[in-house]
C-alpha positions in Angstrom: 11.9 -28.6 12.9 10.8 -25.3 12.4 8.0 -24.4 9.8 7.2 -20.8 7.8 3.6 -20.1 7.1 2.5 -18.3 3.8 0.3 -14.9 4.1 -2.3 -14.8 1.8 -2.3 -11.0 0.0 1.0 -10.2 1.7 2.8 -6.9 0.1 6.4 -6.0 0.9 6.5 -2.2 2.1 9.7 -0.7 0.5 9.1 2.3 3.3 6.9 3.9 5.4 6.8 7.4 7.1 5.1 9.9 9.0 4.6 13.5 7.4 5.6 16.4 9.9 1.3 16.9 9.8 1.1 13.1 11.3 -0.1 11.8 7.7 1.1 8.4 7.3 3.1 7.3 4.0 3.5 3.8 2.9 5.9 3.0 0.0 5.8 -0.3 -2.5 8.3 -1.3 -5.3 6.2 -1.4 -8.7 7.7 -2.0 -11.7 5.6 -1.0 -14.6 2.3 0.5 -15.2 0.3 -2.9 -15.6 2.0 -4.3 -12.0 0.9 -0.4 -10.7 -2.6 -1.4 -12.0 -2.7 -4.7 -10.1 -2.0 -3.3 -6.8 -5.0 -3.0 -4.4 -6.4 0.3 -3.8 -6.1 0.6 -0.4 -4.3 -1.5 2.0 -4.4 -2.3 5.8 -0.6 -1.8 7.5 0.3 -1.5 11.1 -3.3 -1.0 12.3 -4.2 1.8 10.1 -5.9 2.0 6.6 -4.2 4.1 3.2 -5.6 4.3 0.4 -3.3 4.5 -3.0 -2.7 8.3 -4.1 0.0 7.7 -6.9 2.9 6.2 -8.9 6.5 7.5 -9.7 7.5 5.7 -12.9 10.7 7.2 -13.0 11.4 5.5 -9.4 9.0 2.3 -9.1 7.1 3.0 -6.7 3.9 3.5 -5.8 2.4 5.5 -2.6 -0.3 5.4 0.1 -1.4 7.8 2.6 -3.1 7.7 5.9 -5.4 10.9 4.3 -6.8 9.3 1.7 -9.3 7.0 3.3 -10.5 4.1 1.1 -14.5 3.5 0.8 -15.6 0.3 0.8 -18.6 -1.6 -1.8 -21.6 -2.6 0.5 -23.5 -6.1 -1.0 -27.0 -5.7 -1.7 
């Protein structure tokens, strides 16, 4: 019997690119502007980190890029 295993915070990439200038794009499906605020601000995909730089509401979807580094909170 074969088993599946769940990913916790596991995000379905609709696409992802490389610009001509070596800037990587990451693409997600989001629906409406409440699910665009629920998505994370920065995400972690092949290796490499993007931060969120914008939504198309006329096309549901919501980009990343390579070039817009996201900063982390330290704990004090």
């Amino acid at each position: 019997m074969k088993t599946a295993k769940p990913l916790e915070n596991a995000l379905v990439v609709r696409q992802a690119a490389k610009l001509p200038d070596g800037v990587g794009v990451v693409m997600l499906d989001c629906f409406d502007y409440d699910a665009f605020k629920r998505t994370p601000s920065g995400l972690e995909y092949e290796g490499e980190l993007y931060g969120r730089t914008g939504w198309n509401s006329d096309k549901h979807i919501v980009y990343y890029r390579t070039d817009a580094k996201p900063a982390f909170g330290l704990d004090r």
